[in-house]
C-alpha positions as CSV (number, residue, x, y, z in Angstrom):
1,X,-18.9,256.1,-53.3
2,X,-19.3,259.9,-53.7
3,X,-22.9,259.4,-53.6
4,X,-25.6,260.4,-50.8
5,X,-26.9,257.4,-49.1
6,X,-28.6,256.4,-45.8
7,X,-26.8,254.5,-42.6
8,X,-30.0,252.0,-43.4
9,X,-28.6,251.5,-46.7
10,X,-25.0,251.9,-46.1
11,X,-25.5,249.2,-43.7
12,X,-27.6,247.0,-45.6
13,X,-25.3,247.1,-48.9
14,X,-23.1,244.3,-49.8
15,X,-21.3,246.5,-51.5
16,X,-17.2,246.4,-51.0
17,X,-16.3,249.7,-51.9
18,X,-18.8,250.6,-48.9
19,X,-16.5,248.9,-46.4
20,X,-14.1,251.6,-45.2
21,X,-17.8,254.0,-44.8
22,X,-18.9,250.9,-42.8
23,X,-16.1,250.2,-40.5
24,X,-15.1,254.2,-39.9
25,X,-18.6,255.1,-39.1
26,X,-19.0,251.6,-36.3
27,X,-15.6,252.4,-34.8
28,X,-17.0,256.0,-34.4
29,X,-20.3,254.7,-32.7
30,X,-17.9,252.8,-30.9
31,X,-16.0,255.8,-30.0
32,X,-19.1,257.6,-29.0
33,X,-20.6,254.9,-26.8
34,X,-17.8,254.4,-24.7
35,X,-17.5,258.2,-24.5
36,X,-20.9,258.3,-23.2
37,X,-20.3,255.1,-20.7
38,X,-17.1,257.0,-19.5
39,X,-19.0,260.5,-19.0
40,X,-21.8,258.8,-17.0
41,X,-20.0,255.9,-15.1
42,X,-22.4,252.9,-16.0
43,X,-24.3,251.8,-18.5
44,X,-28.0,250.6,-18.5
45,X,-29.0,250.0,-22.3
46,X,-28.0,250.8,-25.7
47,X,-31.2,252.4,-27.4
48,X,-31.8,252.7,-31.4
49,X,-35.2,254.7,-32.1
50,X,-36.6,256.5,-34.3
51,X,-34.8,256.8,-37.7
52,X,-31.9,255.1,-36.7
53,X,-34.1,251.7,-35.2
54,X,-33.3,249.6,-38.4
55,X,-29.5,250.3,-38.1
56,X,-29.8,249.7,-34.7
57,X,-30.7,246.0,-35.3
58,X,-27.6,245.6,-37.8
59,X,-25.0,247.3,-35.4
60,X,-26.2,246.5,-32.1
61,X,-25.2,242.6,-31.5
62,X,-21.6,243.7,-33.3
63,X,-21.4,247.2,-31.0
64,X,-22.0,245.1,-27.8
65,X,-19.7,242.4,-28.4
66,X,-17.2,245.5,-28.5
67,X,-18.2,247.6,-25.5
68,X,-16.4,246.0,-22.3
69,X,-17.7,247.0,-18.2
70,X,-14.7,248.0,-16.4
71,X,-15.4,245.5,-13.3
72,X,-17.6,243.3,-15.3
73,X,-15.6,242.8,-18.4
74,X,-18.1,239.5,-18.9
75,X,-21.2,241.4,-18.4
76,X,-23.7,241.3,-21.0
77,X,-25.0,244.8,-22.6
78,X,-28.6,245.3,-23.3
79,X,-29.8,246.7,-26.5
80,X,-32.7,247.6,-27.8
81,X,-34.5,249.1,-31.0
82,X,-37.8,251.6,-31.0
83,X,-39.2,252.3,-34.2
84,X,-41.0,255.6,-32.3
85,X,-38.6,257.9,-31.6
86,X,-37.2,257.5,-28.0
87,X,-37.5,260.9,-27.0
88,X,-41.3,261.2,-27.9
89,X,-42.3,258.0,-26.0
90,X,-40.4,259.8,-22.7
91,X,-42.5,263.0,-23.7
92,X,-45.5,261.3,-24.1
93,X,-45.1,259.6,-20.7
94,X,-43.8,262.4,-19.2
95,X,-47.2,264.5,-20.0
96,X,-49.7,262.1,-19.4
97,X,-48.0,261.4,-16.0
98,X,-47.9,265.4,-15.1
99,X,-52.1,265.5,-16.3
100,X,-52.8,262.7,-14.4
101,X,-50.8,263.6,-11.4
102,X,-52.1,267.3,-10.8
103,X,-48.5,268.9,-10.6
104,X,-49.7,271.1,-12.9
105,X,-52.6,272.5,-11.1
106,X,-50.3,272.7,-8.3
107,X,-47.7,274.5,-10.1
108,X,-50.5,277.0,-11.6
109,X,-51.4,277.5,-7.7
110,X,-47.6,278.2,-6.6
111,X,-47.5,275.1,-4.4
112,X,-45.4,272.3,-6.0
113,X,-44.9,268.8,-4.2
114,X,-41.4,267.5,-3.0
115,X,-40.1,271.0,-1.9
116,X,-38.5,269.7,0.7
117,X,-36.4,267.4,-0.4
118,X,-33.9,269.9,-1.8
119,X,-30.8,268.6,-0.5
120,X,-31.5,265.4,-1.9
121,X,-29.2,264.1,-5.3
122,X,-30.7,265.7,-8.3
123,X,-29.4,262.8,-10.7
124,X,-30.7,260.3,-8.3
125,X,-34.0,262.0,-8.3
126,X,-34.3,262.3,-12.1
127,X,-33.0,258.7,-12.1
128,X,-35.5,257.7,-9.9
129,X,-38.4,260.0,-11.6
130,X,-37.3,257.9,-15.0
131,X,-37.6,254.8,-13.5
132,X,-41.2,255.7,-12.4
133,X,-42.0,257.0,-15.5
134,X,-41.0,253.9,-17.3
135,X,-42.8,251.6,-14.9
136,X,-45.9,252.4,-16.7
137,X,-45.2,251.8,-19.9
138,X,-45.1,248.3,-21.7
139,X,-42.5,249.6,-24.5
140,X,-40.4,251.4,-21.9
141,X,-40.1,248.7,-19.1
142,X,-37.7,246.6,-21.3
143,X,-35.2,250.2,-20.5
144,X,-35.2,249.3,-17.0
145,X,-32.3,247.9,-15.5
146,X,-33.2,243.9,-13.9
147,X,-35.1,244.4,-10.4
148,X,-36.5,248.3,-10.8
């Protein structure tokens, strides 16, 4: 080793003296996805995008088969690879939806919609905002958990 190289081509190499790289940096994606599951409780879908897309289609089926659902330990995990970054398709969405919608002429009047539901869980509602969000969009709907 000793040389700079990409995950793409890390994980693409048939190379022997790249296994230890290969199988410290999965156990560490490991690591951090269950770190993640743990943090938020559940899990919807593992998503690749952007840069990391193509090593997202070498490590996801091996990731999954690791990752086990306290309660559903037989439970299959969804995964799924963007080559657009993930965060820009949820910004594109997320600005086309606030045009279209008028919040933002409301907001430029003072007068924003939903004031009264306060009281109401926040991560519910931005749950709930995603899920609407992703509704519209043919490479976001495959995100959404069965039945939203």
């Amino acid at each position: 080793m000793g040389r700079p190289i990409t995950l793409e081509e890390l994980f693409s190499a048939n190379d022997s003296e790249l296994a230890p790289a290969q199988d410290l940096l999965r156990y560490r994606i490991l690591l951090a996805c269950g770190s993640g599951i743990a943090a938020l409780e559940r899990l919807e879908v593992i998503v690749f995008s952007g840069r990391y897309a193509t090593t997202g289609k070498i490590l996801g089926p091996g990731l999954v088969s690791r990752l086990h659902l306290t309660g559903n330990p037989t439970a299959e995990i969804p995964w799924s690879c963007f080559e657009e970054p993930l965060d820009r398709l949820i910004a594109d969405k997320a600005v086309s939806t606030l045009l279209s919608s008028g919040a933002l002429t409301h907001a430029a009047e003072g007068r924003l919609p939903g004031n009264s539901q306060r009281n109401e869980d926040e991560s519910g509602r931005r749950r709930e905002g995603l899920f609407q969000l992703f509704a519209g969009d043919s490479r976001l709907q495959r995100l959404l958990p069965a039945g939203q």
